[in-house]
C-alpha positions in Angstrom: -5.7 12.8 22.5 -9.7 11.6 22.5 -10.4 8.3 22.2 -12.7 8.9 20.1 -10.3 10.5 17.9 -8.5 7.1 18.5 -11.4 4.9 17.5 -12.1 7.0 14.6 -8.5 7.1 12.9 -8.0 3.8 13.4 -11.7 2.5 11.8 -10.8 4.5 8.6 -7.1 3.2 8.8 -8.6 -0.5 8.8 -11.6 0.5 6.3 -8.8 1.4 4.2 -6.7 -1.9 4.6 -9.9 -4.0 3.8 -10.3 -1.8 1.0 -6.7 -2.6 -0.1 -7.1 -6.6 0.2 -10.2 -6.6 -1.7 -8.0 -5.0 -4.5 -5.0 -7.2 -3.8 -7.4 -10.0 -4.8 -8.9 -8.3 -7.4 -4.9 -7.8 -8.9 -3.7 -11.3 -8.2 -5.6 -12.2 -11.7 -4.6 -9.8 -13.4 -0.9 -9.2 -13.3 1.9 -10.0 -11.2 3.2 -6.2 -10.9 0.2 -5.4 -9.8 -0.2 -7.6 -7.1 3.5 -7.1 -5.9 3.0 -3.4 -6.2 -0.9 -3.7 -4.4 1.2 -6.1 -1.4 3.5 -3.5 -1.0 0.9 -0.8 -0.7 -1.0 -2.9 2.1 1.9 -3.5 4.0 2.2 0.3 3.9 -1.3 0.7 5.2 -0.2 -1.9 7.9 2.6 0.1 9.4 0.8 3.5 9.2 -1.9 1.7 11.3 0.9 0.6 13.7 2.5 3.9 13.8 -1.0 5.5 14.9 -0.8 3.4 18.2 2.7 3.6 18.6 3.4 7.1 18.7 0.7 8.7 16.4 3.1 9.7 13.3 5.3 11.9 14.8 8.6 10.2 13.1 8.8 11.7 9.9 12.1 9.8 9.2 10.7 6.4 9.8 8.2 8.0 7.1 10.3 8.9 4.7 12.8 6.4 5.1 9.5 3.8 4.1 8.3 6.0 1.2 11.6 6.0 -0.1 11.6 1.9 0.3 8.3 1.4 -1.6 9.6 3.9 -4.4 12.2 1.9 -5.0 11.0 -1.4 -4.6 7.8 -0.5 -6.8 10.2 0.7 -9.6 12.5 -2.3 -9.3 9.1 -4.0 -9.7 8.4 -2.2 -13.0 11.3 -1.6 -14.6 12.5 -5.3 -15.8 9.0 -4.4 -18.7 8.9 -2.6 -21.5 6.1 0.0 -22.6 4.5 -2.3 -25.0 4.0 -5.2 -22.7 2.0 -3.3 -20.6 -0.4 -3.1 -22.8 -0.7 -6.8 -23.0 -2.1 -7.1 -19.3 -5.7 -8.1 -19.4 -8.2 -5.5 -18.9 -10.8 -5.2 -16.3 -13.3 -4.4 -18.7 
């Protein structure tokens, strides 16, 4: 492959990531889910930016072996709350 193509996935990848941490510290005020559940996310963005230089995503199973991982993390994250107590999170606005 180009290196350009290279340079080019790998600059959105890491725009991405910086994007992400902004937002982690955005969600750290807000709730604890969401901050958990943003973590996660960025560790995601992490290993897909490692992947890219490793062997540039061609292991779908490492893939969805990981999805599944965060689904069920992220839902053992959510789960312990009811419906009502989400609406008790303070609002960005």
């Amino acid at each position: 492959m180009v290196e350009y193509y290279y340079l080019k996935f790998s600059c959105d990848r890491v725009a991405w990531i910086f994007r992400m941490i902004a937002f982690t510290k955005t969600a750290v005020q807000y709730s604890t889910v969401v901050f958990l559940a943003s973590l996660l996310i960025l560790a995601h963005m992490f290993f897909d930016l490692l992947m890219l230089w490793v062997n540039y995503n061609t292991w779908p199973l490492v893939y969805e072996f990981e999805i599944i991982f965060l689904y069920i993390t992220i839902r053992g994250l959510v789960s312990p709350y009811r419906q009502d107590s989400f609406g008790r999170i303070k609002s960005i606005f």
